[in-house]
C-alpha positions as CSV (number, residue, x, y, z in Angstrom):
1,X,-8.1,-147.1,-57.3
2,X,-5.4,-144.8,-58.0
3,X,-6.5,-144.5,-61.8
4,X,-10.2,-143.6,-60.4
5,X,-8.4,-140.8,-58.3
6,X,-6.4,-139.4,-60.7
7,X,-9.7,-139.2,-62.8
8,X,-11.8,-138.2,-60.9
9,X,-13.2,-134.0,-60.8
10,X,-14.8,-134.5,-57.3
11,X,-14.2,-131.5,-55.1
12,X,-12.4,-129.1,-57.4
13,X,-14.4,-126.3,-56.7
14,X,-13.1,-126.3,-52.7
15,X,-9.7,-126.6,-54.2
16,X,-10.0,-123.8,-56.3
17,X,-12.1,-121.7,-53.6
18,X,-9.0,-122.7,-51.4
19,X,-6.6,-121.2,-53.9
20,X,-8.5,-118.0,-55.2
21,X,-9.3,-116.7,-51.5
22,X,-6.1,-115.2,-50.4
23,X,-6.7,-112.9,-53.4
24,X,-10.5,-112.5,-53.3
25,X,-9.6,-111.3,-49.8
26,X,-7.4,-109.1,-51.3
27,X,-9.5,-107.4,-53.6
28,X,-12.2,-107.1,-50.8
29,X,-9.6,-105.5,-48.5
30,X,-8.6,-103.3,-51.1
31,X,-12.1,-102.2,-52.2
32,X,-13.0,-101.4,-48.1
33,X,-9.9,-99.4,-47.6
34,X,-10.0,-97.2,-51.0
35,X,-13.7,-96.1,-49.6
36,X,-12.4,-95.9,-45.9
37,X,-9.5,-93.4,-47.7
38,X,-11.3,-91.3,-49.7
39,X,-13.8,-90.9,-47.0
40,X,-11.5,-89.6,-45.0
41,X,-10.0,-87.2,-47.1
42,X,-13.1,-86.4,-47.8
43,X,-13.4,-85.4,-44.3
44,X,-10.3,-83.9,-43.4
45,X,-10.9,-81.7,-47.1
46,X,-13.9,-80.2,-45.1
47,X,-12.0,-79.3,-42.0
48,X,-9.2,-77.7,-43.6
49,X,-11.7,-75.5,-45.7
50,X,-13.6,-74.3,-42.0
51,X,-10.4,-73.9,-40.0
52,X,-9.0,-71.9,-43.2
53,X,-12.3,-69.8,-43.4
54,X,-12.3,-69.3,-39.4
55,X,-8.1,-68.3,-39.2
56,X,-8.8,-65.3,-41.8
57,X,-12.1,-64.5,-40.3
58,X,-10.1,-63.8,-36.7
59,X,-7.2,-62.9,-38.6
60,X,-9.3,-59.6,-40.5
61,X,-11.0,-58.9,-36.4
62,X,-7.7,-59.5,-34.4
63,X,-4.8,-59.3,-37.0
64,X,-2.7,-61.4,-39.4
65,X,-0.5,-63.0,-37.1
66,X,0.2,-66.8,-37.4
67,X,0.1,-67.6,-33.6
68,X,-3.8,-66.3,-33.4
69,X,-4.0,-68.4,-36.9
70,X,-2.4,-71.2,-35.6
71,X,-4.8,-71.4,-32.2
72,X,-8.0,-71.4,-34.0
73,X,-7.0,-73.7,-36.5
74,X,-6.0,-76.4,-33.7
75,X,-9.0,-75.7,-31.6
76,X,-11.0,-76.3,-35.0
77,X,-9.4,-79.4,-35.8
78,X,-9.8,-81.3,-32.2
79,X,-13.2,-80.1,-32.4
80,X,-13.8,-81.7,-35.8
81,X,-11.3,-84.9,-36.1
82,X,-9.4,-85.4,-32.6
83,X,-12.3,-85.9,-30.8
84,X,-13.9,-88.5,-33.0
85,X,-14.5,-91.7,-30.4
86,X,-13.0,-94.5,-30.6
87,X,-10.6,-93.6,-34.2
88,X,-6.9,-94.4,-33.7
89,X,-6.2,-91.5,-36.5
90,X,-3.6,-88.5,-35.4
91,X,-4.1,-85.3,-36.7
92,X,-2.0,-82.3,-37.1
93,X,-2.3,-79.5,-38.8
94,X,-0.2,-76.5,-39.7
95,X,-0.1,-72.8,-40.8
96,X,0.9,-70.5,-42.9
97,X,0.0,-66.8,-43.0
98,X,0.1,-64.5,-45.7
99,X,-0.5,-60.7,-44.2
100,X,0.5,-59.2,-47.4
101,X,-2.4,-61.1,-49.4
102,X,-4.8,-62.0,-46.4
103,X,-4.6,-65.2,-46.7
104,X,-4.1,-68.6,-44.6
105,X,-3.5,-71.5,-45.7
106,X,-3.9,-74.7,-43.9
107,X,-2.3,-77.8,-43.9
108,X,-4.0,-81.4,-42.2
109,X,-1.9,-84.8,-41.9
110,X,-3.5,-87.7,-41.0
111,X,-1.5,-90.6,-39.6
112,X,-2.7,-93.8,-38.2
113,X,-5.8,-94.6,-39.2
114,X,-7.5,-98.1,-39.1
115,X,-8.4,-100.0,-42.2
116,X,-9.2,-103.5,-43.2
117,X,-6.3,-104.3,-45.0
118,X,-3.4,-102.0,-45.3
119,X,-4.0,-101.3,-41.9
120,X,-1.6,-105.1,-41.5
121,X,1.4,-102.5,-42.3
122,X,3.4,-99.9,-40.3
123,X,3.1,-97.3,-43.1
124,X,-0.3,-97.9,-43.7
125,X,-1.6,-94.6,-46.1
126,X,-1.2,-91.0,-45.0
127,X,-3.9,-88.3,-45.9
128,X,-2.3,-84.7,-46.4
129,X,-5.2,-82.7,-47.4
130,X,-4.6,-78.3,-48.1
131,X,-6.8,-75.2,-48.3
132,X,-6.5,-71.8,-48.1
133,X,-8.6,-68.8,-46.9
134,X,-8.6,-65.3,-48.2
135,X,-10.1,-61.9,-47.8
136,X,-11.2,-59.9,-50.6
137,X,-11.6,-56.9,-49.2
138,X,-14.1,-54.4,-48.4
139,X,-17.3,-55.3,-50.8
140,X,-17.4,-50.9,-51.1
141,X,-17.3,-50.4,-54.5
142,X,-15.8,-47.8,-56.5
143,X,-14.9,-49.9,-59.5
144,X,-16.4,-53.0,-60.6
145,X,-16.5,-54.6,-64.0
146,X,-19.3,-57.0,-64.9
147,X,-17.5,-58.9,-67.7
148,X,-16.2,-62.7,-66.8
149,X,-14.2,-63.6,-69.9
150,X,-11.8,-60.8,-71.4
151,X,-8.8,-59.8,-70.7
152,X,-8.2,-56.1,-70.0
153,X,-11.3,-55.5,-68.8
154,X,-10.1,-52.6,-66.3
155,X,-7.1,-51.2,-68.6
156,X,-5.3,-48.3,-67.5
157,X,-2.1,-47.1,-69.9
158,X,0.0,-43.6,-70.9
159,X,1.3,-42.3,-67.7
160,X,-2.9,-42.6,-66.3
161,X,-4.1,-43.5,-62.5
162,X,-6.7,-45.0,-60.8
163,X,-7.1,-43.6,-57.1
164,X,-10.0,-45.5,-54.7
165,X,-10.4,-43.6,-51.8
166,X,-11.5,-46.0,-48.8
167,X,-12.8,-48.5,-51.8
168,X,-12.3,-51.1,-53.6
169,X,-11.3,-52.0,-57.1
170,X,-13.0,-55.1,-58.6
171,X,-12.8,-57.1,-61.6
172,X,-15.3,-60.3,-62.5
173,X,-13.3,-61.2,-65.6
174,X,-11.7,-65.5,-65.0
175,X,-8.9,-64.0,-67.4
176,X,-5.2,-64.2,-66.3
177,X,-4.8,-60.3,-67.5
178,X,-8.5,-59.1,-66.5
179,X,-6.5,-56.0,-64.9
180,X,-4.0,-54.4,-66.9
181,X,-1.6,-51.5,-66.4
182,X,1.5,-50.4,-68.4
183,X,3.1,-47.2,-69.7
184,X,3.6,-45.5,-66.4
185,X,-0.4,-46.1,-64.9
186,X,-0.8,-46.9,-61.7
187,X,-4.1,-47.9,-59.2
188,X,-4.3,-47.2,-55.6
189,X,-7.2,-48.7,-53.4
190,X,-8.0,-49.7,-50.5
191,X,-8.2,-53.3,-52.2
192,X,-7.8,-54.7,-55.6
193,X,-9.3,-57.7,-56.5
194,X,-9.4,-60.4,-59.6
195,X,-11.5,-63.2,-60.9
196,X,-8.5,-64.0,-62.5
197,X,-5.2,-62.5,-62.8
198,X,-3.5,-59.2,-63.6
199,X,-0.9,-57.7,-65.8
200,X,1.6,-54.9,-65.0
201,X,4.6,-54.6,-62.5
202,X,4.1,-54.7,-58.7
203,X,5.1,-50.7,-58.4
204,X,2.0,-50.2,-60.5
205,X,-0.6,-51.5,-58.0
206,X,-0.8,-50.6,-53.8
207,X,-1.8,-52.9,-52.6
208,X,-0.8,-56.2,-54.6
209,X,-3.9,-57.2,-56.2
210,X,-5.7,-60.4,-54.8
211,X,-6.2,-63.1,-57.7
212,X,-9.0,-65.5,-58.2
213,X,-11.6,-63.9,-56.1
214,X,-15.0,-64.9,-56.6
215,X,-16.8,-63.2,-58.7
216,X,-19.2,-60.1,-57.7
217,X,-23.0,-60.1,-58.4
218,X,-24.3,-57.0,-60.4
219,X,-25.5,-54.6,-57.1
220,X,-27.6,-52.3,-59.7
221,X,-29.6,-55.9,-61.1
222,X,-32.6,-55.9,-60.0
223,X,-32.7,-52.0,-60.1
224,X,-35.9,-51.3,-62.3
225,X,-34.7,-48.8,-65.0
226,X,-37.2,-45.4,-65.2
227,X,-40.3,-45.4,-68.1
228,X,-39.9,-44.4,-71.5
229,X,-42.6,-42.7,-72.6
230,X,-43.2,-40.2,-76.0
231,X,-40.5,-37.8,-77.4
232,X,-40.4,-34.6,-76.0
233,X,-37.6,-33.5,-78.2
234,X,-35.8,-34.8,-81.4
235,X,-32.4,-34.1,-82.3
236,X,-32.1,-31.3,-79.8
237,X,-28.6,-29.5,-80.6
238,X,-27.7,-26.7,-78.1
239,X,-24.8,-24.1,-78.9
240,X,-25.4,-21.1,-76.1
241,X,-26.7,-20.0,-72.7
242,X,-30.0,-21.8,-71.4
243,X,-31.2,-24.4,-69.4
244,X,-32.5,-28.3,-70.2
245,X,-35.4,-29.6,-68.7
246,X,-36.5,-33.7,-67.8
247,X,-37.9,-35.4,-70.6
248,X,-37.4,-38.1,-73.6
249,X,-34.5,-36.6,-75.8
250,X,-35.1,-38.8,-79.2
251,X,-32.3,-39.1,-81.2
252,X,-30.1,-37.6,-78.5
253,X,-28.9,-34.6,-77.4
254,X,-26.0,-32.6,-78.4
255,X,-24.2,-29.4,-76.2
256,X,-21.9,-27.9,-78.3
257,X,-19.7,-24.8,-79.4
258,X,-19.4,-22.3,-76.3
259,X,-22.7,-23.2,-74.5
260,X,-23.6,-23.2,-71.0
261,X,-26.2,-25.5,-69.7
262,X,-27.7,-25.9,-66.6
263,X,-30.0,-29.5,-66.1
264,X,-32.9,-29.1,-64.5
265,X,-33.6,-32.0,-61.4
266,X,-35.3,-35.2,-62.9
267,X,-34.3,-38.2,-65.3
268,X,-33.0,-37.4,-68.9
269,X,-33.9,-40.2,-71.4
270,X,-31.1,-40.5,-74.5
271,X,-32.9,-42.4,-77.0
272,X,-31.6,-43.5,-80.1
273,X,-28.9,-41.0,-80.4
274,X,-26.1,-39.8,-78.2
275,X,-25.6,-37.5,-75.5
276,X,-22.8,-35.1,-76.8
277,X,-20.9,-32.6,-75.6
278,X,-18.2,-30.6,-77.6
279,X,-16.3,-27.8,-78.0
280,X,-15.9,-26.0,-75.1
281,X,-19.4,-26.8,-73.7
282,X,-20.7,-26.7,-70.0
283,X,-23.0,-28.6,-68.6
284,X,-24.0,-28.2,-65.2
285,X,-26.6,-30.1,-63.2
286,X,-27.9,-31.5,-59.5
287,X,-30.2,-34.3,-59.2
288,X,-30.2,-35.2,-62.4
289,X,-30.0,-39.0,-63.8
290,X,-29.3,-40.0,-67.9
291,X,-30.7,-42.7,-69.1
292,X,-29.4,-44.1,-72.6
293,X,-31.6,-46.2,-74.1
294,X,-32.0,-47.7,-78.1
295,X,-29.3,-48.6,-80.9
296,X,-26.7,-45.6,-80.4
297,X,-27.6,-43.8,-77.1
298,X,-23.8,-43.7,-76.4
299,X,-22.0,-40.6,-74.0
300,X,-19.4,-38.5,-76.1
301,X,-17.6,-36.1,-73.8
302,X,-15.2,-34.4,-75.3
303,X,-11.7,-33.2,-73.6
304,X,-12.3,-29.0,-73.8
305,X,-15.6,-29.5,-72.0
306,X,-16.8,-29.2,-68.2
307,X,-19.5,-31.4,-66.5
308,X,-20.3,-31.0,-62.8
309,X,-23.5,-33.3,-61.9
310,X,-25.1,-34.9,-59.0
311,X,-27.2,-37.5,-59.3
312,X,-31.2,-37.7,-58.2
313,X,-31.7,-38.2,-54.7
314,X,-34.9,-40.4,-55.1
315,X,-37.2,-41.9,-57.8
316,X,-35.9,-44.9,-60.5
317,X,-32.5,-43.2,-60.8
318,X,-32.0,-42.4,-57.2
319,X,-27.9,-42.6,-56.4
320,X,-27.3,-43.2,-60.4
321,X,-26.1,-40.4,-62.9
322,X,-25.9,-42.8,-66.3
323,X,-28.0,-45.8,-66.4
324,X,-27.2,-47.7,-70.0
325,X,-30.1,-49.5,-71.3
326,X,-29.1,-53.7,-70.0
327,X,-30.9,-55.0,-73.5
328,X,-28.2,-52.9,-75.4
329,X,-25.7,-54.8,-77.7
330,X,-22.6,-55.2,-75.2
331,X,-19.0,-53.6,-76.0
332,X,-20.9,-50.0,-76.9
333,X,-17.8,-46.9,-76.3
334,X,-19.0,-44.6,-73.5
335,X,-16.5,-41.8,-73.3
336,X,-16.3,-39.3,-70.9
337,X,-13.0,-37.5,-71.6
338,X,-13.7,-34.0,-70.2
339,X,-10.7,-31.7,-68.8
340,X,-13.0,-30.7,-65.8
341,X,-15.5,-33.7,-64.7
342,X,-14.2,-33.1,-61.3
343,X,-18.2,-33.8,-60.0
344,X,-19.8,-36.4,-60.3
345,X,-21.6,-37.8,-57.7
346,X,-23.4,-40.6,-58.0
347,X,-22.5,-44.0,-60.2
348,X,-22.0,-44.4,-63.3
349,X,-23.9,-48.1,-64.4
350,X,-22.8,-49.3,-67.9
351,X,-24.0,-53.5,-67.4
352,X,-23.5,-53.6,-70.8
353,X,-20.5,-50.9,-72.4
354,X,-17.2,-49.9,-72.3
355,X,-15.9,-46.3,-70.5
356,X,-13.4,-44.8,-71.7
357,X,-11.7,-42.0,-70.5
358,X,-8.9,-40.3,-71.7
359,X,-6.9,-37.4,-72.4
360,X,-5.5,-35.1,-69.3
361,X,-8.8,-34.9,-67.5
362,X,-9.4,-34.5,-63.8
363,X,-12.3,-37.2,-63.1
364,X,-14.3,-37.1,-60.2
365,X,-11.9,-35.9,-58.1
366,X,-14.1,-33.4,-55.5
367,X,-17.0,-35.3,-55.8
368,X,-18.1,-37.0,-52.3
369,X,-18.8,-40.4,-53.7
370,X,-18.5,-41.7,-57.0
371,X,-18.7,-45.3,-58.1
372,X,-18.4,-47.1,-62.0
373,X,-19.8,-49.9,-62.1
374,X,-19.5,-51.5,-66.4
375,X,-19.0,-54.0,-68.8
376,X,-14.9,-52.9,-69.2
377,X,-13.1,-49.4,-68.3
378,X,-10.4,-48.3,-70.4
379,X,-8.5,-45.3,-69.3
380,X,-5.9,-43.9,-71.4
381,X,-3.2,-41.1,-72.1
382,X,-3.1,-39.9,-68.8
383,X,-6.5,-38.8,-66.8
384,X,-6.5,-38.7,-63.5
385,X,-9.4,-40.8,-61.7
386,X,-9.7,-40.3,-58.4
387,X,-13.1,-42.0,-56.8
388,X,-14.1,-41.0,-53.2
389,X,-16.2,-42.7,-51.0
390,X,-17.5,-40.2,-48.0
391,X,-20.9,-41.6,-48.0
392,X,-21.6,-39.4,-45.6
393,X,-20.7,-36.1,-46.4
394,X,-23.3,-36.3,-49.4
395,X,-27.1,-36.0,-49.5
396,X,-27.3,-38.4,-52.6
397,X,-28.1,-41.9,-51.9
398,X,-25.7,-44.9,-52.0
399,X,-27.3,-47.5,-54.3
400,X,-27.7,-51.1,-52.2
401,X,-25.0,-53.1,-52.9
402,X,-22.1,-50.6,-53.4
403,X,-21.7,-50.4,-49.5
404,X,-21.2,-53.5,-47.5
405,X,-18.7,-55.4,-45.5
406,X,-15.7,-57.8,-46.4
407,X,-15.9,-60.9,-47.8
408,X,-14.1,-64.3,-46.7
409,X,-14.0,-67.0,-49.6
410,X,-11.4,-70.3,-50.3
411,X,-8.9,-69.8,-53.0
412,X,-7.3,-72.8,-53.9
């Protein structure tokens, strides 16, 4: 009998079922409470991204104090956690409020939830979970620039500045230098605002620029661009007194020497060939709109010159004074470098080029509104840009877009 016993297999799967189940129970326990955690952070991930988004929304209405911070946070977080039935979770939350860069961030704790397994011990797992809200700053746009990879895509240098009246100062590029200022430059806004990061001392900016804001969508995108039609002229050079009327300029147009020229109202079309002004050329015009279109329509402005233009006040280039053709290779120089281009009202819409502006010009600085919205802006040995934005004040319509209200976003 014993040697039967001994061989025989009878029963050796409830021995081994016996055996394995303390850790088969173990990985089941496990398995329950890694979803029951990352539910919940989950969770609490979601609530700290509201209450962070509602604290800067009353913070930008009622000021950026961290008592009004801390009471709608807590009243968002009982609303959304505390007062789930029947869970034996704690939550607390805390603030922290950045009134120099609009921001709060918000902090959730989680302590004492119930789980399968782990919740057998005292210190069963705590959930800390963090976000942060942030104000951008007025979406009225005096500066934008469109491109989202570059560095120095708004570059000032040499002693220039950058002045937004009542505005902001915007820059789509993800790079840690999209806006860059040495040598002495400096921008003022009423905001200033990344993708990505920015490059220069603190004295050179007021206020601090805001990093990693969310991109802005082109205002002028779905803005139709006026029709092209025949050549009216071809390779039209002026060089004295006389006027310029509306029309198709093919192979561009070309002010030069010690001419005076007023524009007649209506849209100019550039067409293969630049729009250039030299010497010490005038060119006056109101409600007038240039639209450069073809391999080298291009603006060269040279410093000795004076411009004073307004844009049209309806029609395709309603509230725009240069409108670059969008199916142009990108990176194309548009330089406006003139001693007096004090007016200009109206915005200046390069989706695809580059301004520059340079030299010791005055730019912009009487007009009512002006707004540059382009690929990159370089400015350089020491122009002066000041950009206004009394919408009112001026009969010349505000492209939709370029006025609007502030924006609330996570930055994390």
């Amino acid at each position: 009998m014993i040697r039967r016993f001994l061989r025989s297999r009878a029963g050796n799967f409830a021995v081994t079922t016996a055996l394995l189940s303390p850790v088969l129970f173990g990985l089941v326990g496990f398995a329950v409470d890694y979803s029951i955690f990352f539910s919940q952070r989950s969770r609490m991930q979601e609530v700290a991204d509201g209450a962070a988004l509602a604290a800067v929304r009353e913070a930008s209405l009622q000021g950026w104090n961290r008592s009004t911070a801390e009471s709608v946070v807590s009243a968002f977080v009982d609303a959304n956690l505390n007062s789930e039935a029947g869970s034996p979770a704690v939550y607390t939350s805390s603030v922290t409020v950045d009134d120099t860069r609009r921001t709060v961030t918000v902090s959730i704790r989680q302590d004492g939830h119930g789980y399968f397994l782990l919740g057998m011990f005292k210190t069963n797992p705590q959930i800390r979970t963090t976000s942060t809200g942030a104000l951008a700053g007025t979406t009225n746009i005096c500066v934008l620039t469109l491109d989202e990879r570059d560095s120095d895509s708004l570059h000032l240098s040499g002693v220039s500045s950058l002045t937004a009246n009542r505005c902001g100062v915007f820059a789509n590029s993800a790079s840690p230098s999209a806006i860059a200022v040495r040598d002495g430059a400096r921008i003022t806004a009423h905001s200033i605002c990344s993708a990505g990061g920015y490059r220069g001392n603190l004295n050179d900016f007021s206020p601090e620029p805001v990093t990693d804001c969310p991109p802005i969508l082109d205002p002028l995108a779905e803005r139709k661009p006026p029709p092209v039609g025949r050549c009216d002229y071809r390779d039209l050079t002026i060089s004295g007194v006389g006027w310029i009327r509306p029309g198709v300029y093919c192979g561009g147009l070309t002010i030069d020497g010690l001419a005076k020229v007023v524009a007649l109202p209506g849209v100019y079309v550039i067409k293969d060939g630049p729009l250039e002004i030299t010497g010490n050329a005038i060119l006056l015009g109101d409600s007038v709109g240039f639209y450069l279109t073809g391999t080298t329509a291009a603006t060269r402005i040279g410093t000795s010159t004076t411009i004073s233009l307004s844009a049209p006040k309806s029609g395709p280039m309603a509230g725009i004074l240069f409108f670059e053709d969008r199916n142009a290779t990108e990176g194309r120089d548009f330089e406006i470098s003139s001693k007096d281009a004090r007016r200009l009202v109206g915005t200046i819409y390069l989706p695809k080029g580059r301004l520059r502006v340079k030299g010791a010009s005055q730019f912009a600085g009487i007009s009512e509104w002006t707004a540059i919205i382009a690929n990159s802006i370089e400015v350089e040995k020491g122009p002066s840009l000041r950009l206004n934005s009394d919408y009112e004040a001026s009969d010349v319509p505000v492209p939709s877009g370029i006025v609007g209200t502030e924006r609330i976003y996570l930055s994390r």
